[in-house]
C-alpha positions as CSV (number, residue, x, y, z in Angstrom):
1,X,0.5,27.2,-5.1
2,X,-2.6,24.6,-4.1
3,X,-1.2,21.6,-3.8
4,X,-3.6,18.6,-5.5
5,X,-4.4,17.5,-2.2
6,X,-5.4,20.6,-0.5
7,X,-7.4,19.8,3.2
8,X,-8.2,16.1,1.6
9,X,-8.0,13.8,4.4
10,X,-6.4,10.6,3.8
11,X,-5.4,7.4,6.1
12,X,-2.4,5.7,5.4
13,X,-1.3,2.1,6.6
14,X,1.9,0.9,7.0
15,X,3.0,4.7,6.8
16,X,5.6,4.6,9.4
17,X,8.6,3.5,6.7
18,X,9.5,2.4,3.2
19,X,6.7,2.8,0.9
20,X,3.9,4.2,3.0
21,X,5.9,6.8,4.5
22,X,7.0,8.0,1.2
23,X,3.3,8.5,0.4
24,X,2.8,10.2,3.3
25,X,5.4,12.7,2.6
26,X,4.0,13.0,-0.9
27,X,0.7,13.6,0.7
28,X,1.5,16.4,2.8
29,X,3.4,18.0,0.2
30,X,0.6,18.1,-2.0
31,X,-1.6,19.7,1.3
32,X,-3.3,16.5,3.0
33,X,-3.8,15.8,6.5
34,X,-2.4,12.3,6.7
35,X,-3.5,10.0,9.3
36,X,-0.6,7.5,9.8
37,X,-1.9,3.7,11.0
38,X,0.9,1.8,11.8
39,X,1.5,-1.1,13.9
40,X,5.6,0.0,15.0
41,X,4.7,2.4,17.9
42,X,7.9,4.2,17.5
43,X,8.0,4.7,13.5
44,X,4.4,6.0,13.5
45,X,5.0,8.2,16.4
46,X,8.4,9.2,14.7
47,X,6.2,10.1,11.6
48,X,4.1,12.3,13.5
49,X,6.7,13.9,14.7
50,X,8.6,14.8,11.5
51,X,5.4,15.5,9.5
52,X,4.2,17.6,11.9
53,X,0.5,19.4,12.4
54,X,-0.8,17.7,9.4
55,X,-0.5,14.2,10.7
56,X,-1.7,12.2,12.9
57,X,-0.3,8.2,14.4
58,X,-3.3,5.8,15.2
59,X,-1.5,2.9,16.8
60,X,-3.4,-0.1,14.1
61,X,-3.1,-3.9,13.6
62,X,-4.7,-3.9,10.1
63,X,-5.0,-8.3,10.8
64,X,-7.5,-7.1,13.1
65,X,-10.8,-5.9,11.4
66,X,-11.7,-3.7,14.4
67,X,-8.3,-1.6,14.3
68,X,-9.3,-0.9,10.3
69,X,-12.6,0.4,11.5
70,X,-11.4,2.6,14.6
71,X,-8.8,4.0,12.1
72,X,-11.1,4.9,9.9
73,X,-13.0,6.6,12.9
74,X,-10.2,8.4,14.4
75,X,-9.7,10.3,11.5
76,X,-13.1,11.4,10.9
77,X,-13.2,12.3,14.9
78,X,-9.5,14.0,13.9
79,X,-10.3,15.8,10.7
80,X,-14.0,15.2,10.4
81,X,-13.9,13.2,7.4
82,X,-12.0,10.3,4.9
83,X,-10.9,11.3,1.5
84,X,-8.5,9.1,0.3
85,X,-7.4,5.8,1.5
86,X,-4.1,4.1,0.9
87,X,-3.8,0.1,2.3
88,X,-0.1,-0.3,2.3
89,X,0.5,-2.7,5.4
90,X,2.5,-5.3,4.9
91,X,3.3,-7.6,8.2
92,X,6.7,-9.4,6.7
93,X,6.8,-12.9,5.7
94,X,10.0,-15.1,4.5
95,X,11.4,-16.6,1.4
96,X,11.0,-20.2,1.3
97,X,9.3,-22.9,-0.4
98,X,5.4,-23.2,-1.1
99,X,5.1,-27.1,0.8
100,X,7.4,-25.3,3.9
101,X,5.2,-22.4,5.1
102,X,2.9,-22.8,8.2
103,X,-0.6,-22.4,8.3
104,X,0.4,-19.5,11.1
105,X,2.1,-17.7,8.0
106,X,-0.3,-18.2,5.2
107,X,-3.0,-17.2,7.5
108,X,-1.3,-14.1,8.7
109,X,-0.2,-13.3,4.9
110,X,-3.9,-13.3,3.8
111,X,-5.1,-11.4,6.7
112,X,-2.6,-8.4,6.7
113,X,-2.4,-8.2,3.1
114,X,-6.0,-9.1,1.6
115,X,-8.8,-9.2,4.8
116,X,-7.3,-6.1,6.5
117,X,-7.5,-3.5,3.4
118,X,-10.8,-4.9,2.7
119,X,-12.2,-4.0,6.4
120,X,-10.9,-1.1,5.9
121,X,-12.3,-0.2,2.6
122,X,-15.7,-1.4,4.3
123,X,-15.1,1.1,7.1
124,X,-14.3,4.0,4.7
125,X,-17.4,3.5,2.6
126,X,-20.1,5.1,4.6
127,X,-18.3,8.5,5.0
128,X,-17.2,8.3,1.3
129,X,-20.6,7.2,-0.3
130,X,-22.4,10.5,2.0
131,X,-19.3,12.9,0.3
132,X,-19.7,11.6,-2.8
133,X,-16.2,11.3,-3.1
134,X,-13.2,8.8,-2.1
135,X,-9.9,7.4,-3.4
136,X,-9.0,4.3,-3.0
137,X,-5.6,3.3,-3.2
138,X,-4.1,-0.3,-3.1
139,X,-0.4,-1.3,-2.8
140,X,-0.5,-4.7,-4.7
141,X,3.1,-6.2,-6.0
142,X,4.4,-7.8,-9.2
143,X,5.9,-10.8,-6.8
144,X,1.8,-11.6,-7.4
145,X,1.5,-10.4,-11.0
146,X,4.3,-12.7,-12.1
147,X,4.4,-15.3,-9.5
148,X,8.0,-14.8,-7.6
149,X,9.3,-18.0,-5.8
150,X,9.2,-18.4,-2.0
151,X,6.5,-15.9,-1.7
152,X,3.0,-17.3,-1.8
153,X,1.5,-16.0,1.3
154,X,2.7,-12.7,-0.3
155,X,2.0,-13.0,-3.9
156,X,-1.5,-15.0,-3.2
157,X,-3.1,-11.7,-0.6
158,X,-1.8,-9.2,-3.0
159,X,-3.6,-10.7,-6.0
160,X,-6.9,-11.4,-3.9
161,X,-6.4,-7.8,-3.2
162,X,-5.8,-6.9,-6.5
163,X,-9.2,-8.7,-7.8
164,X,-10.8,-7.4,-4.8
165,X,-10.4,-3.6,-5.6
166,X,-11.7,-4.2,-9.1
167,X,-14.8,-5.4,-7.5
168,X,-14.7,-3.0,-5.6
169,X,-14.3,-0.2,-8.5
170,X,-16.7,-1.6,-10.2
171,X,-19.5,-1.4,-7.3
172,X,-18.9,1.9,-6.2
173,X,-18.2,3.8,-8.9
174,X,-21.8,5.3,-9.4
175,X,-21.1,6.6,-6.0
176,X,-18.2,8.8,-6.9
177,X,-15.4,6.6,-5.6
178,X,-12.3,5.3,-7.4
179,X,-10.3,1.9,-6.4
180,X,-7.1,1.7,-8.5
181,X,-3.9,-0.7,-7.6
182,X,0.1,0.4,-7.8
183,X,2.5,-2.2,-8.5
184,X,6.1,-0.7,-7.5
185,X,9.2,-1.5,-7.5
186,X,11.1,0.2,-4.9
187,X,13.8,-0.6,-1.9
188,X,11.4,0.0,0.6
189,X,12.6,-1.6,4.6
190,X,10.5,-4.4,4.0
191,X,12.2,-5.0,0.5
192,X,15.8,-4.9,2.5
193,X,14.3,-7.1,5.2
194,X,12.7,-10.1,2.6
195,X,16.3,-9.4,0.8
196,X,18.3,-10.3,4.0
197,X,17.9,-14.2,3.4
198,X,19.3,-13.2,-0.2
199,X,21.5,-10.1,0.3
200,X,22.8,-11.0,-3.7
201,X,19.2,-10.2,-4.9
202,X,19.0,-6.5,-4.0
203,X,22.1,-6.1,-7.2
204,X,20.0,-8.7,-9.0
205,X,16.8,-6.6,-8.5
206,X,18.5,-3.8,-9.8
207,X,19.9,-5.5,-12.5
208,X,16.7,-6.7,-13.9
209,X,15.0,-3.4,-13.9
210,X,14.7,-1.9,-17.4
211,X,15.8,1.3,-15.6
212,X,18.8,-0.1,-13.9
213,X,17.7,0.7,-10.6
214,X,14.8,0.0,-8.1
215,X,12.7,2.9,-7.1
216,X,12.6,5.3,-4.1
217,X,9.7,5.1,-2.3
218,X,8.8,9.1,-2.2
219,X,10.1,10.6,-5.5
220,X,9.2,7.7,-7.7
221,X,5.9,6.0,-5.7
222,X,4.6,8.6,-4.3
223,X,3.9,10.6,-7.4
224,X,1.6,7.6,-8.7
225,X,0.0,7.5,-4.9
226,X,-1.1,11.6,-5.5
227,X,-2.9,11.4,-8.6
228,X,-4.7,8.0,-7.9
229,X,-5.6,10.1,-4.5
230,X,-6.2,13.3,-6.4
231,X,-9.5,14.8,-8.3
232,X,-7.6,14.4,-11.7
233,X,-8.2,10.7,-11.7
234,X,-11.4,11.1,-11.0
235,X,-12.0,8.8,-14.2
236,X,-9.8,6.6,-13.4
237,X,-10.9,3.3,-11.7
238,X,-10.7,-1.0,-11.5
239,X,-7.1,0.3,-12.8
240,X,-3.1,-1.4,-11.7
241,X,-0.5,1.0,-12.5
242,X,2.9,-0.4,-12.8
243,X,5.4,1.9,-10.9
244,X,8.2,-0.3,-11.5
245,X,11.0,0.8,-14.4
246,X,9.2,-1.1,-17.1
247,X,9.9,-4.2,-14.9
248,X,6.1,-6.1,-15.9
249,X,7.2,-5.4,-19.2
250,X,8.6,-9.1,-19.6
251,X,8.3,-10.2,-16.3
252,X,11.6,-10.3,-13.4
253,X,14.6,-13.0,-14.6
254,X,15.9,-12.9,-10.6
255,X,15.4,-16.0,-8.1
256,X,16.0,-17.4,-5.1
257,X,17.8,-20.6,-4.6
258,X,15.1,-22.4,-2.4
259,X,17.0,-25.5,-3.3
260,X,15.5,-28.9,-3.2
């Protein structure tokens, strides 16, 4: 059987672990050649390893706009083109109050998880506009949607991101590319490593979920991530998904005690 991504290339960041790897699985599964841009030398060389001939580690700093562009150029040098596009870097953060974080933090926040995908969606447009063809696809978060405590540097670049890939959308879509968001829910390793400050929020997170359960980053994420990337959305664009339970439904009742 064709898979829905048959020889589509697609770049992946943050695709050594938790939700990005899961996609890349997904990806492979479904036929892609996955070029995995990750900033952990040893997870993205680990993913290479276990996904074998179909993917390929660029060592990348998305903070940095040149590392979105020479990703974006490896993998047309690799594979001679860029399909599909998946910003899922995230660089970590901490829980803690709005009036407490540095300006080293918020800056770092906003460029890892709102300047970096947009370099790289710059860097993926030229190849995309001559094919014709391209799938964008953005990892945004409810934390932004529904404004989670001690998050801000978080919540604020995801929703910049979020508005950004509607502009986006709405731009390129005469030239035959998408630019759609997922919103998951899932306990990816960055998810256990926010949740270390709070250990009794990973039951919470659970708890609150419609489903009873946050999701796994392959069978219930990546899914979502292959038809966004796949020619059956192809009408499909300026669009956030909610992969989450039914957990935007009425919004998360879990917080942090930040106290005073």
């Amino acid at each position: 059987m064709v898979g829905q991504l048959e020889d589509r290339v697609a770049v992946i960041t943050g695709a050594g672990e938790g939700i990005g790897r899961g996609i890349a699985n997904a990806f492979v599964k479904e036929g892609a050649k996955v070029v995995i841009a990750e900033l952990n030398q040893n997870l993205g060389a680990a993913a290479e390893d276990d996904l074998g001939a179909d993917a390929f580690f660029v060592h990348t700093d998305v903070s940095i706009k040149e590392d979105n562009e020479r990703m974006i150029a490896a993998a047309i040098k690799k594979w001679g083109t860029v399909d599909i596009l998946v910003n899922n870097a995230w660089g970590g953060g901490e829980i803690s109050r709005v009036e407490s974080k540095s300006p080293e933090l918020l800056a770092h926040g906003l460029n890892v998880g709102f300047l970096g995908p947009l370099w790289a969606m710059i860097a993926a447009h030229p190849v995309m506009k001559n094919n014709g063809y391209g799938r964008i696809v953005n990892l945004c978060s409810l934390n932004g949607v529904n404004a989670h405590m001690g998050t801000v540097e978080y919540n604020s670049a995801k929703e910049a991101l979020r508005s950004a890939t509607r502009t986006v959308a709405r731009e390129w879509a005469p030239l035959g590319i998408t630019a759609n968001i997922i919103c998951p829910a899932a306990k990816s390793a960055s998810f256990f490593r926010v949740m270390k400050q709070f250990p009794e929020l990973i039951a919470a997170a659970d708890t609150a979920n419609p489903m009873g359960r946050m999701g796994d980053c392959e069978e219930d994420i990546g899914p979502v991530a292959v038809f966004l990337a796949s020619e059956g959305s192809g009408y499909v664009t300026g669009n956030t998904l909610f992969a989450d339970g039914g957990s935007h439904i009425n919004g998360s009742s879990w917080a942090p005690d930040l106290g005073e």
